[in-house]
KOLDO-241041 format. One line per field, with one value per residue (C-alpha): residue number from 1; residue in one letter; x, y, z. Coordinates in steps of 0.1 Angstrom, whole numbers, plus 2048, in hexadecimal, padded with zeros to 3 digits. Layout:
// KOLDO-241041
resi = NUM;... $
resn = a;... $
u = X;... $
v = Y;... $
w = Z;... $
This chain:
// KOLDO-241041
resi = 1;2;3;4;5;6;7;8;9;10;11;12;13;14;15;16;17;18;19;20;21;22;23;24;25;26;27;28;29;30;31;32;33;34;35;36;37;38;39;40;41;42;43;44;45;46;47;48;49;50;51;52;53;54;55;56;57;58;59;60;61;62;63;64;65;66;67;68;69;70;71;72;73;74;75;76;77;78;79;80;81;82;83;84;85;86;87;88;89;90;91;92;93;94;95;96;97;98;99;100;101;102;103;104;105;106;107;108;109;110;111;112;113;114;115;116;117;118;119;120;121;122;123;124;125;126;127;128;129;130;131;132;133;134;135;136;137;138;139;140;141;142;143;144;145;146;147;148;149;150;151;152;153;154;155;156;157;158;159;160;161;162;163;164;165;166;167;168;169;170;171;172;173;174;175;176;177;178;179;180;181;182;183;184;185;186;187;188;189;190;191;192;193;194;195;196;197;198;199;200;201;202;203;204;205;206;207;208;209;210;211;212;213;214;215;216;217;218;219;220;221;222;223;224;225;226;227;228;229;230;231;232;233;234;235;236;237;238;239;240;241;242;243;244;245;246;247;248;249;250;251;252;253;254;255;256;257;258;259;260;261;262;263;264;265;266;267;268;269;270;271;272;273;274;275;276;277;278;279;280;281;282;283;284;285;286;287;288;289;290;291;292;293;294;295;296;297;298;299;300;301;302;303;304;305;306;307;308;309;310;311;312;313;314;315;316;317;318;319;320;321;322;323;324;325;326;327;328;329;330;331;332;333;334;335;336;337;338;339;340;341;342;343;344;345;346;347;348;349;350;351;352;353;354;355;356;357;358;359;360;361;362;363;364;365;366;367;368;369;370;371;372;373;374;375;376;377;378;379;380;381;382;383;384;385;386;387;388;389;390;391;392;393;394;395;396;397;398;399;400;401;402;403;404;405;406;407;408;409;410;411;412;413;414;415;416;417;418;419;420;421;422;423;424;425;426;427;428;429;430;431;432;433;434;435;436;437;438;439;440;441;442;443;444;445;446;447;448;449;450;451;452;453;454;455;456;457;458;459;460;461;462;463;464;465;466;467;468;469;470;471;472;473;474;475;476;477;478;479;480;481;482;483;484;485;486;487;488;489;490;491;492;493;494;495;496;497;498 $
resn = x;x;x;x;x;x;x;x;x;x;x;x;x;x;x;x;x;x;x;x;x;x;x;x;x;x;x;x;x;x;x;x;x;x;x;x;x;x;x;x;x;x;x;x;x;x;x;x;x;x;x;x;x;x;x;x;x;x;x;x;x;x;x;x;x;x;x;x;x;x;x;x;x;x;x;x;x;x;x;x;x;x;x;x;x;x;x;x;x;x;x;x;x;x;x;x;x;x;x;x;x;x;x;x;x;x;x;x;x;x;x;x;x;x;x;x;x;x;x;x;x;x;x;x;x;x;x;x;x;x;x;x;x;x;x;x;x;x;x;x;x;x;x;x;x;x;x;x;x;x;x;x;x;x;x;x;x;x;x;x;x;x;x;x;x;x;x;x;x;x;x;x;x;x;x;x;x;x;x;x;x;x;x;x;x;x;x;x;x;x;x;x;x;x;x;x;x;x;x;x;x;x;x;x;x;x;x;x;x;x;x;x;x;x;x;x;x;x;x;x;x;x;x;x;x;x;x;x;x;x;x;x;x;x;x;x;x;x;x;x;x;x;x;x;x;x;x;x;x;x;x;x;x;x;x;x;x;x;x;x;x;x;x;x;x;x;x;x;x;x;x;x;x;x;x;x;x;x;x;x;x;x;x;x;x;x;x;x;x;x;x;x;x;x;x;x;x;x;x;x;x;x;x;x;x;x;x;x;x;x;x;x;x;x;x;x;x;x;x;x;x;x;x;x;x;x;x;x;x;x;x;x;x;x;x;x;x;x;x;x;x;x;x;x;x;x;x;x;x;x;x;x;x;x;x;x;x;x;x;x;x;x;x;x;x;x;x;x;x;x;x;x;x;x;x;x;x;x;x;x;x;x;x;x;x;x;x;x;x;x;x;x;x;x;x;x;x;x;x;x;x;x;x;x;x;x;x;x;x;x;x;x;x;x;x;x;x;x;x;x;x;x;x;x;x;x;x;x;x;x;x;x;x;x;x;x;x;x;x;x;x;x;x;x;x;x;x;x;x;x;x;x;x;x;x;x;x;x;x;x;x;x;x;x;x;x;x;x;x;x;x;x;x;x;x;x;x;x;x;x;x;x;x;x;x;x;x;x;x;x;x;x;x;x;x;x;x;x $
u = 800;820;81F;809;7E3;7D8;7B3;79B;780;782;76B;75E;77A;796;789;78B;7AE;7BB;7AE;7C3;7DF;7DF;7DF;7FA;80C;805;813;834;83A;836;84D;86A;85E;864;883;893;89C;899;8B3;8B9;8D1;8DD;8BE;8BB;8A3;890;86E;853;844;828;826;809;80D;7FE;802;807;7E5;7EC;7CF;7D7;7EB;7DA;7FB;80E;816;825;83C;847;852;862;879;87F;88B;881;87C;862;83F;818;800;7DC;7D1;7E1;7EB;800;825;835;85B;86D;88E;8A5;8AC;8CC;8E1;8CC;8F4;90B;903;8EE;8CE;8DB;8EC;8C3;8B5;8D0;8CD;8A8;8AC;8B9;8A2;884;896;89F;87F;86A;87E;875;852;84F;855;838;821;824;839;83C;82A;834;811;7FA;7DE;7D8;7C6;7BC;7A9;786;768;769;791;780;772;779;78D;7A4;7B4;7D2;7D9;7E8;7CA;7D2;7C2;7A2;7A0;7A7;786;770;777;776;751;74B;750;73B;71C;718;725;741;734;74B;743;766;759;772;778;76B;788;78B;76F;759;733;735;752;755;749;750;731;733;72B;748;745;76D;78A;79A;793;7AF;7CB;7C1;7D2;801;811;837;839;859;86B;87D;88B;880;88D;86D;871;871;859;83A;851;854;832;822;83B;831;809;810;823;80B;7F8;816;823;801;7FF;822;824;7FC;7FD;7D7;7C0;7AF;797;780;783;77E;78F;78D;7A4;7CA;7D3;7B1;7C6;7BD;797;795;7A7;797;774;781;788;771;761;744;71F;712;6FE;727;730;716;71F;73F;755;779;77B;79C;7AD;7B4;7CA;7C2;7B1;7D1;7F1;801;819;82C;828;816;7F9;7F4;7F7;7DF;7C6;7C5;7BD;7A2;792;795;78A;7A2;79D;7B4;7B3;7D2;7E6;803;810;82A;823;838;83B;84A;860;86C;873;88B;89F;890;883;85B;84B;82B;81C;7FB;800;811;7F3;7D8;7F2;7F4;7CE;7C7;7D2;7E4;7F4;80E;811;827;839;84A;862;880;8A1;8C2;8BA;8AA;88C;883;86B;863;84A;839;82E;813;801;820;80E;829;83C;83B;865;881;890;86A;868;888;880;85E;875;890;877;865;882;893;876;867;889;88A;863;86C;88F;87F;87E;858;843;82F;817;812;808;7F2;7D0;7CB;7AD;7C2;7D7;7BC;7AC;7CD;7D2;7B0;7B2;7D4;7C6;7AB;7B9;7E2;7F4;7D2;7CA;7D0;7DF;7E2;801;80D;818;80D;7EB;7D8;7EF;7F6;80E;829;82A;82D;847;85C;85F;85F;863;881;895;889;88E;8B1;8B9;8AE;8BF;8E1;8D8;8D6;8F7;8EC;903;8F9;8FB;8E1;8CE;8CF;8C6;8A4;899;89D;882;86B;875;86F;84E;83D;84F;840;821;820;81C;816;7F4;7F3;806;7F0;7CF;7E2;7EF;7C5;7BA;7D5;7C8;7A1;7A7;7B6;799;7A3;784;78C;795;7AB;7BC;7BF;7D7;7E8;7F2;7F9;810;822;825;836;852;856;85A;874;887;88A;889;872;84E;84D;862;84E;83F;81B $
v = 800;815;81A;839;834;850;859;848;833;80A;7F8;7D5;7CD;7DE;7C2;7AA;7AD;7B3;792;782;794;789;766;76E;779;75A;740;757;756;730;72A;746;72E;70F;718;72C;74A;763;770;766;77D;782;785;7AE;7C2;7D9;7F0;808;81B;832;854;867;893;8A5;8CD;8D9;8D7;8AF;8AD;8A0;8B4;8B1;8C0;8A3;8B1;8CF;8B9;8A0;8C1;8D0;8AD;8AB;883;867;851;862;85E;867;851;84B;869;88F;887;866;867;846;840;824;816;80A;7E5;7D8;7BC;7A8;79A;7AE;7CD;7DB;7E0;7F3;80A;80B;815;835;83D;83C;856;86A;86C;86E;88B;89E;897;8A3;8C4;8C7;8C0;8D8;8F5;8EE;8F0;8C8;8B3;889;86D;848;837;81E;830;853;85E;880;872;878;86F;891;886;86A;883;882;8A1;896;879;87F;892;872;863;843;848;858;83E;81F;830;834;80C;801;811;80B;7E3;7E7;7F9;80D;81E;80D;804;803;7F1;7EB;7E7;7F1;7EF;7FF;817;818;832;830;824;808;7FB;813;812;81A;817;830;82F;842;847;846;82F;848;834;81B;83B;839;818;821;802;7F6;7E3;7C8;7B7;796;78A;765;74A;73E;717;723;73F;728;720;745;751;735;73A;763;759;744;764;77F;77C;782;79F;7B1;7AB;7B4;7D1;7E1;806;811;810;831;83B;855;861;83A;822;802;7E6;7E5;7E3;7F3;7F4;7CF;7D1;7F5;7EA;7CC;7E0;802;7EE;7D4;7D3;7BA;7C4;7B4;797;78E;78D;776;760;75A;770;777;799;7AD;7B4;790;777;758;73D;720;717;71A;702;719;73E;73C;735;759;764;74F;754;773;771;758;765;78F;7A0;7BF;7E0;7F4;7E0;7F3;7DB;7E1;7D5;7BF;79A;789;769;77A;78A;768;759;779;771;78E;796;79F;7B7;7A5;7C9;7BC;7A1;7B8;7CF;7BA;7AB;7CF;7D1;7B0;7BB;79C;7A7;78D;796;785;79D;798;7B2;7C1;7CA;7CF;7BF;7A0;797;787;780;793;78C;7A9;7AA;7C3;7BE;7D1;7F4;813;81F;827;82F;824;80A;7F6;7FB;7E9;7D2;7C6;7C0;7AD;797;790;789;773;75C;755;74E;731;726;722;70C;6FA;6CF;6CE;6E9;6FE;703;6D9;6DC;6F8;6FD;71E;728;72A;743;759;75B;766;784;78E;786;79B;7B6;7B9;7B0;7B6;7A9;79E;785;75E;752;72F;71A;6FA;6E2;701;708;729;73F;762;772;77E;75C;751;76A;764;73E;734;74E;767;747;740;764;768;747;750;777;760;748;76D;776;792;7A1;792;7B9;7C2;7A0;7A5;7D0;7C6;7A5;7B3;7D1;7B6;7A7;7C9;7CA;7A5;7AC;7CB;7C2;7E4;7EB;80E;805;800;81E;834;825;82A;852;859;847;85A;87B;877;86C;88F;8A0;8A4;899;87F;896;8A8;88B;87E;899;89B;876;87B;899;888;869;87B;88A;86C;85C;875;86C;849;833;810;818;801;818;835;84A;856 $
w = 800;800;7D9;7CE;7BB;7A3;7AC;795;792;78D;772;770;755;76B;783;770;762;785;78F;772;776;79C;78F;775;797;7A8;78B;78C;7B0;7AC;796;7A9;7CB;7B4;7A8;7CB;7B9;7DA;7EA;80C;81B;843;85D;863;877;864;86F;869;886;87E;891;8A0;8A0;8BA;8C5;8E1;8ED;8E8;8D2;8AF;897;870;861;854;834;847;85F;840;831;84F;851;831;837;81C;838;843;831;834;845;842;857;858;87C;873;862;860;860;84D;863;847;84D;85F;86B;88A;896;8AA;8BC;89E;8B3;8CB;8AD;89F;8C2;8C1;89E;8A2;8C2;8AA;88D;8A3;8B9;899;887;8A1;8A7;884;88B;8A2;88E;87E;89E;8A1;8B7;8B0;8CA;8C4;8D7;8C8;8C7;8D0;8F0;8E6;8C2;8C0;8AC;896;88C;876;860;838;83B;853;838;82B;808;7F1;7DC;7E5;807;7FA;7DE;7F9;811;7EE;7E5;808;80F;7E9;7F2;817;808;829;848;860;882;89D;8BB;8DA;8FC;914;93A;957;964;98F;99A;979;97D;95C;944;925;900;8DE;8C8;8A9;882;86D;847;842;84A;85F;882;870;871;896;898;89C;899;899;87B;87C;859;858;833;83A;822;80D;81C;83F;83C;846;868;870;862;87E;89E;892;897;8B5;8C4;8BC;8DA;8EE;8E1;8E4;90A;910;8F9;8F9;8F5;8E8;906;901;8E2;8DE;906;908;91F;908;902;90F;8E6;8D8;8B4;8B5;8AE;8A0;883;883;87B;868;84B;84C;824;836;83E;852;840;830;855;85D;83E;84C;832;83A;844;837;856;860;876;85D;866;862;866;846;830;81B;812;7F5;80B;819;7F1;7E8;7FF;7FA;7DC;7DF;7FC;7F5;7D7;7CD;7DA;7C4;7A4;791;779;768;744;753;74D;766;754;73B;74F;75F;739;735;754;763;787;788;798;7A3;7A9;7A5;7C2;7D5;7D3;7DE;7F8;805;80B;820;840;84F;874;865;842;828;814;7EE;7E7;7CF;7D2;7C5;7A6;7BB;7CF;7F1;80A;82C;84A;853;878;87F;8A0;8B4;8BF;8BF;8DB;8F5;8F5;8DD;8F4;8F8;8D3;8D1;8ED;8DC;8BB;8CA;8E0;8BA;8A8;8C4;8CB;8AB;89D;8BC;8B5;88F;896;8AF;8A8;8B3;8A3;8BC;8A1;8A1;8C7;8C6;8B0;89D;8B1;8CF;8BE;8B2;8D2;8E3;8CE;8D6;8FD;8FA;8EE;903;926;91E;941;94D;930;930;914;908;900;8F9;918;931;92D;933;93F;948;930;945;953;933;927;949;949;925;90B;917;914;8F3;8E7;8F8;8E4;8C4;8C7;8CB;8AD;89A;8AC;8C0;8DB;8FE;909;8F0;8F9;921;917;902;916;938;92E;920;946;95B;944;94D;973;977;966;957;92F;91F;91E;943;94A;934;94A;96B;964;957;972;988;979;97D;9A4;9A5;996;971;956;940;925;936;948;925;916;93A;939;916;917;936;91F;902;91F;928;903;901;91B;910;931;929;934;953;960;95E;979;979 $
């Protein structure tokens, strides 16, 4: 969804030829799987973390296009809404002290970018979701100026034939008379730009990419508990990781009879363990007709008979508008091509170092559930790793979570005893420093010790504030402007006072 779409309208025959041309797509990628063409180079780290802008009220900032000008930085790049910018971390080396060099060189860019920023009236927050959104920031006017976005709302509704509902019931916060609810219609997509995430890359060999694709579905549960940053929406206390089932609906294309039917909606888990990649392509598209059918001239058979390297832009496309929170990824460079796994479900924030933590804890353990002799993935049904994510997201350090030989079981149990091990183990498979390893794993530690996640630091400061007499709006930009002092100073967020 990265490349740019003129504004125009699709016809039956555009349609149609997409469709074939996602086939064409298909046979090619078969025959490059076939014949292990992809480059397979060292394991690096690479990310995407989306950005929220606020001013100095703390309410959102709509003036993206005026802080992407006052950085002036390619890696920087619009989001969805005027109050998202997204930066792209160039991928490096996992081995070796190399995440420890990202965490500093990420300091930087943020610190600079956000001086920058401010100059403009704007300053940068790294949170999952932010607190000080309300229902009238979901208004048409408030996407952002590329077409693409405006075109992806038009064939979205277009596909739905009516209004979003959304529908999160939340928690009751200490002193409040019932739990909390969000029930509102929108006519645009904007509650999805609502929804910061961290999003992590790992080039995977195409024969193991099933291995890491499963231990990645198997581990999203965890992550979400340990890393939830999203509990407020609207001047609503919902879930610990509220991104979870706000995307989930903002770009839902079903009404409610396809719901009923059973059809798969686009932002989706899956509903198996897979074989080999070309599952997830596939599926995708069997199961999900295109949003922004736009074909090229290339014919990437043709290409292959030359000796040439295809595009695929039509697979890539439609692959970039079925919202997997593990997404397989095909991809170009250098004169070659590869294969990545996307992993989406990581919220942003709160600081650099949990940012880091969150990665290195992701990259160590599923590199120890994909080596390991006896699949997890053999011991464990699919259900059970759907309905983690969800319990996750709702109830972060207070969930149960299920796993293999252990049972239901809270998830900084689970972290603690099985799966800092595992990560620590796979970081040294990768050849990470032990320094670097002990600096990310013990925050995930101080994190499951303390029992204290941004999300449950964000509930405790508004909680904090209300006892003390502040209204929930107000409380809301107080937590929030101690948050982003806080951010700045960089400690891990278990450490944080309130």
């Amino acid at each position: 969804m990265g490349d740019d779409v003129e504004q125009r309208k699709f016809t039956r025959q555009d349609r149609h030829r997409f469709r074939q041309k996602v086939q064409d797509c298909l046979d090619a990628l078969a025959i490059m799987l076939a014949d292990e063409t992809f480059d397979v180079g060292e394991p690096k780290i690479g990310m995407e973390v989306e950005l929220n802008l606020v001013d100095d009220s703390m309410a959102p900032s709509m003036a993206n296009a005026a802080v992407l000008d006052a950085i002036a930085d390619p890696d920087y790049q619009t989001e969805l809404g005027q109050f998202n910018i997204e930066i792209n971390v160039a991928p490096r080396p996992l081995h070796g002290n190399n995440v420890r060099d990202l965490e500093d060189d990420l300091r930087r860019s943020l610190n600079a970018a956000d001086e920058r920023a401010r100059s403009s009236g704007s300053r940068l927050v790294m949170i999952g979701m932010l607190p000080t959104l309300e229902e009238k920031h979901f208004e048409h006017r408030w996407l952002s100026a590329n077409p693409r976005y405006d075109l992806l709302n038009q064939q979205i509704f277009a596909a739905r034939g009516e209004d979003i509902e959304l529908q999160i019931t939340g928690v009751r916060l200490p002193g409040a008379d019932a739990a909390e609810e969000l029930s509102t219609i929108t006519d645009t997509i904007l509650p999805e730009a609502a929804c910061t995430s961290v999003q992590l890359h790992l080039q995977v060999a195409p024969d193991e990419f099933a291995s890491y694709w499963n231990a990645a579905q198997a581990l999203a549960g965890v992550q979400v508990a340990l890393a939830a940053n999203s509990p407020f929406l609207a001047g609503r206390a919902l879930w610990h990781e509220t991104r979870i089932p706000l995307f989930e609906q903002a770009t839902d294309t079903r009404p409610l009879e396809l719901k009923n039917q059973g059809v798969r909606p686009r932002v989706w888990f899956g509903e198996r363990w897979i074989t080999s990649i070309f599952d997830l392509f596939e599926e995708n598209s069997r199961y999900f007709p295109a949003l922004l059918p736009v074909c090229s001239e290339e014919d990437p058979k043709a290409v292959l008979a030359e000796g040439g390297t295809p595009d695929l832009s039509e697979l890539r496309m439609h692959n970039g508008t079925v919202y997997r929170w593990n997404r397989p990824i095909y991809d170009r460079s250098g004169g070659g091509h590869h294969i990545r796994l996307e992993n989406r479900v990581l919220p942003a924030g709160p600081s650099i170092v949990d940012t880091l933590a969150d990665a290195a804890f992701y990259y160590g353990t599923v590199r120890s559930l994909a080596d390991a002799d006896r699949p997890l993935w053999s011991q464990m049904s699919y259900d059970a790793a759907v309905e983690n994510l969800h319990s996750a997201a709702r109830g972060g350090f207070d969930s149960r979570l299920y796993w293999p030989e252990v049972g239901w079981v809270s998830p900084q149990e689970l972290v603690l005893r099985r799966l800092l091990p595992m990560a620590d183990a796979g970081l040294a498979a990768y050849g990470v420093d032990s320094a670097v390893r002990d600096r990310y794993l013990g925050v995930i530690e101080g994190r499951c010790l303390s029992k204290r996640s941004g999300s449950v630091w964000q509930r405790d400061a508004v909680v904090a504030r209300q006892r003390a007499g502040e209204d929930r709006e107000a409380a809301l930009a107080g937590m929030l402007s101690d948050y982003v002092t806080l951010m700045d100073e960089g400690r891990p967020v278990h450490t944080w006072p309130f």
